[in-house]
DSSP file (Angstrom, degrees, kcal/mol; ACC not computed):
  #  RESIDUE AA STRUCTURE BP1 BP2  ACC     N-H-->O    O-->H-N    N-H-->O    O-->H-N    TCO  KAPPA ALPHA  PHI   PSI    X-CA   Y-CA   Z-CA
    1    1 A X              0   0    0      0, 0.0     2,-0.2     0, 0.0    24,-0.1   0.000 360.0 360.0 360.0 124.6  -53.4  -38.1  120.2
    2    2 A X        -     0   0    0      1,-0.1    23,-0.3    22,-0.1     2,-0.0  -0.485 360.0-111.0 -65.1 125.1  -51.8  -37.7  124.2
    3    3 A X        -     0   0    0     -2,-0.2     2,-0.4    21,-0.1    21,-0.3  -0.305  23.6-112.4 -70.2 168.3  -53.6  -38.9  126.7
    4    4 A X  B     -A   23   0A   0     19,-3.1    19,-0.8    17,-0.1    17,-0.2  -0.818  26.5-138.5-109.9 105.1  -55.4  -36.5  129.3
    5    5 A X  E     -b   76   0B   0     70,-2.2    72,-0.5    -2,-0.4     2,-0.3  -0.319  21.5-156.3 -71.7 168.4  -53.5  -37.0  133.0
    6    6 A X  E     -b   77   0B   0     70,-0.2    15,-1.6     2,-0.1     2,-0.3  -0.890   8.2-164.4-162.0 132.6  -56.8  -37.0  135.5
    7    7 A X  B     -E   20   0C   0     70,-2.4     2,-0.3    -2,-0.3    13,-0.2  -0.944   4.4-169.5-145.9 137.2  -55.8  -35.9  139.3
    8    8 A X        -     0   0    0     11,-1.6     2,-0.3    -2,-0.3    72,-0.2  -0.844   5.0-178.1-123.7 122.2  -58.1  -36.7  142.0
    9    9 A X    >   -     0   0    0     70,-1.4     3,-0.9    -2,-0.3    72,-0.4  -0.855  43.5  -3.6-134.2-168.9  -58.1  -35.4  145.8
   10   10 A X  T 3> S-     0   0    0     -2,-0.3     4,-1.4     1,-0.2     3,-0.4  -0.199 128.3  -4.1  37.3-144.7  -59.9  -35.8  148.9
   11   11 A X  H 3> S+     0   0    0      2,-0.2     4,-1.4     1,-0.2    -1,-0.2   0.658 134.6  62.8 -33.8 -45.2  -63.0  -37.8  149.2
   12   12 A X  H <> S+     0   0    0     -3,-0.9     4,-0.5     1,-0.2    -1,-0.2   0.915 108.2  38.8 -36.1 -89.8  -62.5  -38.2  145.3
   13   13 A X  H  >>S+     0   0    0     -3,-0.4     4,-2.0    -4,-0.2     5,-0.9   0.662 109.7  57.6  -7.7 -62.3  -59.6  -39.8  145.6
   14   14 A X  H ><5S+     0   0    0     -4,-1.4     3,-3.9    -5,-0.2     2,-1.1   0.753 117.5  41.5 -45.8 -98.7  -60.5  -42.0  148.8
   15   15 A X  H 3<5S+     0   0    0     -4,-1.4    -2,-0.2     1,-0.3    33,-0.2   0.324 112.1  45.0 -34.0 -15.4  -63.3  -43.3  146.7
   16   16 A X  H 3<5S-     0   0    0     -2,-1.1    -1,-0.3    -4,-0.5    -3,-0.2   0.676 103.1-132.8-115.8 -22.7  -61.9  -43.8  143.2
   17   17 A X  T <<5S+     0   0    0     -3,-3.9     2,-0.2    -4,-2.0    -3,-0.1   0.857  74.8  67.2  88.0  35.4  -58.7  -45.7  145.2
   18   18 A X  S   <S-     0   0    0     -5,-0.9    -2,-0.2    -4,-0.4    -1,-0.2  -0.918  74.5-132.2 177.3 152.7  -55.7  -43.8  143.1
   19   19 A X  S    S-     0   0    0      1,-0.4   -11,-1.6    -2,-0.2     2,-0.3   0.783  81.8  -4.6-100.9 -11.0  -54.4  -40.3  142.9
   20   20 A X  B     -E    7   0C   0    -13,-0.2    -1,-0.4    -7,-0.1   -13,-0.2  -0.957  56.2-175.8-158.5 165.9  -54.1  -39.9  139.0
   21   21 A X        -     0   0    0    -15,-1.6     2,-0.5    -2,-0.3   -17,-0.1  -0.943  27.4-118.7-166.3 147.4  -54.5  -41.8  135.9
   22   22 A X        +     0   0    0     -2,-0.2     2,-0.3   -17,-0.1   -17,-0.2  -0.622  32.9 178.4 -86.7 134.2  -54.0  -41.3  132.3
   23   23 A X  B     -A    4   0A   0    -19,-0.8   -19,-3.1    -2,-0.5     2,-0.1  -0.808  42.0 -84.7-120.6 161.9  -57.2  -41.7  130.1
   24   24 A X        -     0   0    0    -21,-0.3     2,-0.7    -2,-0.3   -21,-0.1  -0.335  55.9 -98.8 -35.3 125.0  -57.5  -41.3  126.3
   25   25 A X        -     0   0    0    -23,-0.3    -1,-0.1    -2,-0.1   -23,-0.1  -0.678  38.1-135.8 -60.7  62.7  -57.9  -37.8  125.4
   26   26 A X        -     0   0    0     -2,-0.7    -1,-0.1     2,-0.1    -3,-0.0   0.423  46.5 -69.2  -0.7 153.3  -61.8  -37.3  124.8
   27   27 A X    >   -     0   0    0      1,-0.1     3,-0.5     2,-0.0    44,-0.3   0.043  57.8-103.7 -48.6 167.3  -62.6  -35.1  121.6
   28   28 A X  T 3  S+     0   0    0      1,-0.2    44,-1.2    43,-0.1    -1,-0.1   0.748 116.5  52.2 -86.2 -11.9  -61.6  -31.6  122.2
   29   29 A X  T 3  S+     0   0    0     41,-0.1    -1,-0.2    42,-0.1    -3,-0.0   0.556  71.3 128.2-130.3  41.2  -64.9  -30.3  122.8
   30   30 A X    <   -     0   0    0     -3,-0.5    41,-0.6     1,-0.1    42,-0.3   0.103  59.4-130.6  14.7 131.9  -66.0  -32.7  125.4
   31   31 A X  B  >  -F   70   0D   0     39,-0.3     4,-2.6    40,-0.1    39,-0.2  -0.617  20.3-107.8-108.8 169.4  -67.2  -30.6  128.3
   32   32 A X  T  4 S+     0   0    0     37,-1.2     4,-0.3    35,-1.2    36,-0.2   0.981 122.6  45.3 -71.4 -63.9  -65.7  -31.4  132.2
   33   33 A X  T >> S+     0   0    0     34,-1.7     3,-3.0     2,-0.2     4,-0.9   0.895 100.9  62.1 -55.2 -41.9  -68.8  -32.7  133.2
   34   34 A X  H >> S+     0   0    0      1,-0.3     3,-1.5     2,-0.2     4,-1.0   0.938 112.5  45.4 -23.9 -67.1  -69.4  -34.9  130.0
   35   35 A X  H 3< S+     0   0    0     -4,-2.6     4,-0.3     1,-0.2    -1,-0.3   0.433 106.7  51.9 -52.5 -10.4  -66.1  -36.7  131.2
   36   36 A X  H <4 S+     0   0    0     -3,-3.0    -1,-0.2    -4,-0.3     4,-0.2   0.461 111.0  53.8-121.2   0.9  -66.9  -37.0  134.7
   37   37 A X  H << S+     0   0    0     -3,-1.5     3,-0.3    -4,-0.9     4,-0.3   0.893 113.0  41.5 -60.0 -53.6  -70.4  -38.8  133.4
   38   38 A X  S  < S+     0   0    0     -4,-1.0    -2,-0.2     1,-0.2    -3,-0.1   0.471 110.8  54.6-116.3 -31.5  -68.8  -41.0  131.6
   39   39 A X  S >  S+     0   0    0     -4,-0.3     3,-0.6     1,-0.2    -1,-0.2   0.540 102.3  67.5 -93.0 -13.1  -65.8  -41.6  134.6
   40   40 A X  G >  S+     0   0    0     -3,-0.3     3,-1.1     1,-0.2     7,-0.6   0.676  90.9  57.1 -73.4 -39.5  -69.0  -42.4  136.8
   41   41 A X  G 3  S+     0   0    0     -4,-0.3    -1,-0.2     1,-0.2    -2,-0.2   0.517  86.4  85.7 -95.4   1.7  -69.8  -45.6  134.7
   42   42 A X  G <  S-     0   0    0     -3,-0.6     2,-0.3     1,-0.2    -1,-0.2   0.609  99.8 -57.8 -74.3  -0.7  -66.2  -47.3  135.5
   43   43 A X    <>  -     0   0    0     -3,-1.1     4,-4.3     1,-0.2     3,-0.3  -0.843  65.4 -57.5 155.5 158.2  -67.0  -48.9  138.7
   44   44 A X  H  > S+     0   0    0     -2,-0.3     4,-3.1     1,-0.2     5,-0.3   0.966 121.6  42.4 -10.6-107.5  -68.0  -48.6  141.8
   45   45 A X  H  > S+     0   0    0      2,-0.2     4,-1.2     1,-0.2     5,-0.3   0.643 110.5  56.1 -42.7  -9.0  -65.8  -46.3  143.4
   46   46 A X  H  > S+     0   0    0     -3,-0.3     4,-3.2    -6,-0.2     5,-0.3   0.873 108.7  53.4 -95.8 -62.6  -65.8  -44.0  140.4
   47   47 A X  H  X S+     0   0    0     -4,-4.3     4,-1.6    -7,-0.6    -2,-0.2   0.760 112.0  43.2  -4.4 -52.7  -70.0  -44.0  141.0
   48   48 A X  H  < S+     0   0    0     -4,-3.1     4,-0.4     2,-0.3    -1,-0.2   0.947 115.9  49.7 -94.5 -51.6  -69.7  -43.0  144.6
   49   49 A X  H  < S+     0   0    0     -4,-1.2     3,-0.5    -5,-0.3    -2,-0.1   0.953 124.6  28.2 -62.5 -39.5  -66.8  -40.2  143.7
   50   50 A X  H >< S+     0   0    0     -4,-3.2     3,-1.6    -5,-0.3    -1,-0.3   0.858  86.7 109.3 -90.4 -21.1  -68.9  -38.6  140.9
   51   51 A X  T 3< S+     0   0    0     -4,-1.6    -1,-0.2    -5,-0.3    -2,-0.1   0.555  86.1  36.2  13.9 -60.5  -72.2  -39.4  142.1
   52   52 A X  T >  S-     0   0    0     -3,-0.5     3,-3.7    -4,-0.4     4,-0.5  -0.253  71.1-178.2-110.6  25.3  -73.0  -35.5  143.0
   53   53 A X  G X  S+     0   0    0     -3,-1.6     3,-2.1     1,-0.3    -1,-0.2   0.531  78.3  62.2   2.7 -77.7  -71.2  -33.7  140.0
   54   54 A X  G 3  S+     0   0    0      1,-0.2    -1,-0.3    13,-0.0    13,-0.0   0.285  93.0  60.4  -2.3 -25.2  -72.2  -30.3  141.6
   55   55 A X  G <  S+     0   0    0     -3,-3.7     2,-0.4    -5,-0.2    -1,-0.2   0.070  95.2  96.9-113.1  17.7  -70.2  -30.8  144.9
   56   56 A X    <   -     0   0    0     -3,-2.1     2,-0.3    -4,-0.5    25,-0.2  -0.779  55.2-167.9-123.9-168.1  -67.3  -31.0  142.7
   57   57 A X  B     -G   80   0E   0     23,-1.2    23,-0.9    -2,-0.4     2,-0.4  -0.851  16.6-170.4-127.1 152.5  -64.7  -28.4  141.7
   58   58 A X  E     -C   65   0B   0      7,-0.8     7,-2.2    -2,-0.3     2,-0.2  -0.979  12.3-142.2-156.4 171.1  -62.0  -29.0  138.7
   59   59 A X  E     -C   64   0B   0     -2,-0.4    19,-3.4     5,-0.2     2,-0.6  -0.992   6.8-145.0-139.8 135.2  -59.2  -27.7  137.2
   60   60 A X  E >  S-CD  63  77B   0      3,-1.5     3,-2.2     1,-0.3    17,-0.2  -0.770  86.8 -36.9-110.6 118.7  -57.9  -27.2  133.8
   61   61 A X  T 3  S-     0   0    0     15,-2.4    -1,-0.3    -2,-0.6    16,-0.1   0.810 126.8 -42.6   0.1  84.7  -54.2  -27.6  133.7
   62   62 A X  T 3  S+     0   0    0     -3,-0.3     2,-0.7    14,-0.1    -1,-0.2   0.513 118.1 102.9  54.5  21.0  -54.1  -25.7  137.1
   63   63 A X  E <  S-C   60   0B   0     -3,-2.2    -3,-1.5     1,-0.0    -1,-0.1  -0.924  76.1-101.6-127.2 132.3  -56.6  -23.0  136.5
   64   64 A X  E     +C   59   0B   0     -2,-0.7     2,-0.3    -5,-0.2    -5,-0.2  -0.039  44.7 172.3 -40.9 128.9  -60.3  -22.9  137.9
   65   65 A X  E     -C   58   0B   0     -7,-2.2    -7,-0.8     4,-0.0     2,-0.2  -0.989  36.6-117.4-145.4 174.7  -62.9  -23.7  135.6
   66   66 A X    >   -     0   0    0     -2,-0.3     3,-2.0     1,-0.1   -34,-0.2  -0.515  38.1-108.0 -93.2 160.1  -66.2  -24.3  135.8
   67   67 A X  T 3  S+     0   0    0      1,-0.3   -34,-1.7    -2,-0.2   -35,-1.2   0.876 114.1  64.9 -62.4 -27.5  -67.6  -28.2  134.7
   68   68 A X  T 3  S+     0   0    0    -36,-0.2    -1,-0.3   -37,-0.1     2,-0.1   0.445  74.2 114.4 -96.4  15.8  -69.0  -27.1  131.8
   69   69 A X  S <  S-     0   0    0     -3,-2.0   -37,-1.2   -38,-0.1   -36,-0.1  -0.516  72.8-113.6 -52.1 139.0  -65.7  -26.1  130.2
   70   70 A X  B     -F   31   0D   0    -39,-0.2   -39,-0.3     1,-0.1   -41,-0.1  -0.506  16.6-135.2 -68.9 146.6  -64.5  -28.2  126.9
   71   71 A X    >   +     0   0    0    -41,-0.6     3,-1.8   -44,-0.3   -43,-0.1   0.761  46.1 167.4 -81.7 -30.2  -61.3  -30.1  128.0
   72   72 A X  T 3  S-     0   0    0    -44,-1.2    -1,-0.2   -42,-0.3   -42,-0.1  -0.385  75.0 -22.7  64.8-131.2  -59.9  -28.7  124.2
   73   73 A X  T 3  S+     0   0    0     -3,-0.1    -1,-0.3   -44,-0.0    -2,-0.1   0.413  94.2 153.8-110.3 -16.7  -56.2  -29.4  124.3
   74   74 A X    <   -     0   0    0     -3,-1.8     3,-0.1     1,-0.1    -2,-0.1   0.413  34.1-158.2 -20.0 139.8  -55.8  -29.5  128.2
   75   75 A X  S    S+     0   0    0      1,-0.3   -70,-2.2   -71,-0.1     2,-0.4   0.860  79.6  34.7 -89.6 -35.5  -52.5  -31.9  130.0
   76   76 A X  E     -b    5   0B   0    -72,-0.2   -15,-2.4    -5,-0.1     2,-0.8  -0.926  52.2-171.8-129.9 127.9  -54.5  -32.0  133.3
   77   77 A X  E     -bD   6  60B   0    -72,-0.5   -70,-2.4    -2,-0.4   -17,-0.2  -0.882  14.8-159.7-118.1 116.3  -57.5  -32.2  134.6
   78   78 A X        -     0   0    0    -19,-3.4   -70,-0.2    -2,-0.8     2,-0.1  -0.207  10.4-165.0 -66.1 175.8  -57.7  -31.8  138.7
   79   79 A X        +     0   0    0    -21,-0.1   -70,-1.4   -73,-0.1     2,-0.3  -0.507  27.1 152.6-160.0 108.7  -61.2  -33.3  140.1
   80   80 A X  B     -G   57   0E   0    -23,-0.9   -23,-1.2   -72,-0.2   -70,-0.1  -0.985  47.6-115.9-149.6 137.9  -61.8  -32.1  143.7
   81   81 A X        -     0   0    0    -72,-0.4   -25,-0.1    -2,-0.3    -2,-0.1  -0.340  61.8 -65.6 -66.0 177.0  -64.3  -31.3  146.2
   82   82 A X        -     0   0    0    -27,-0.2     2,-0.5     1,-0.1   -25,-0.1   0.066  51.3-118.0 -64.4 160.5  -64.7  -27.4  147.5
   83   83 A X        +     0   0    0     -3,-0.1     2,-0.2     2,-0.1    -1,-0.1  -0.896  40.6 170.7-101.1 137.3  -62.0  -25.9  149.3
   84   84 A X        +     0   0    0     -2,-0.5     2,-0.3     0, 0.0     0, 0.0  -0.917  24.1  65.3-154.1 170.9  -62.7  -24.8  152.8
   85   85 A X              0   0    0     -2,-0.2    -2,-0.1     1,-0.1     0, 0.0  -0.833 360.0 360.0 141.9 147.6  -61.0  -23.8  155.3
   86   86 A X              0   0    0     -2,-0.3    -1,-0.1     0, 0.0     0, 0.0   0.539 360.0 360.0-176.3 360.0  -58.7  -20.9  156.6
């Protein structure tokens, strides 16, 4: 089984102290949020980043999805707060 690449920006990033990392590829039908429950109980910084689940945004090898997507067979998972901006 291939591990699941995990990319982090903004505040996310600040907080979790790295801009990716490869984790173990969770069953395939794992949801977005499940995983970002679960990335919440590694530490500190990972606490603080996922904290609010709801202020974040992700992406399934580059394509918007909503958190409650299964990660299924996905290379990447983005994790990012809202885009704003103009």
């Amino acid at each position: 089984m291939s591990d699941l690449t995990l990319v982090y920006f903004a505040w996310v990033r600040e907080a979790i102290g790295r801009d990716e990392e490869q984790v173990e590829r969770p069953a395939a039908d794992v949801t977005i949020g499940a995983l970002i429950a679960t990335l919440a109980t590694r530490g500190a910084g990972y606490a603080e980043a996922f904290a609010r689940p709801e202020k974040l945004r992700a992406a399934l090898d580059q394509h918007f999805v909503p958190l409650d997507s299964v990660i299924g067979e996905a290379k990447e998972l983005a994790i990012f707060p809202p885009v704003t901006g103009g």
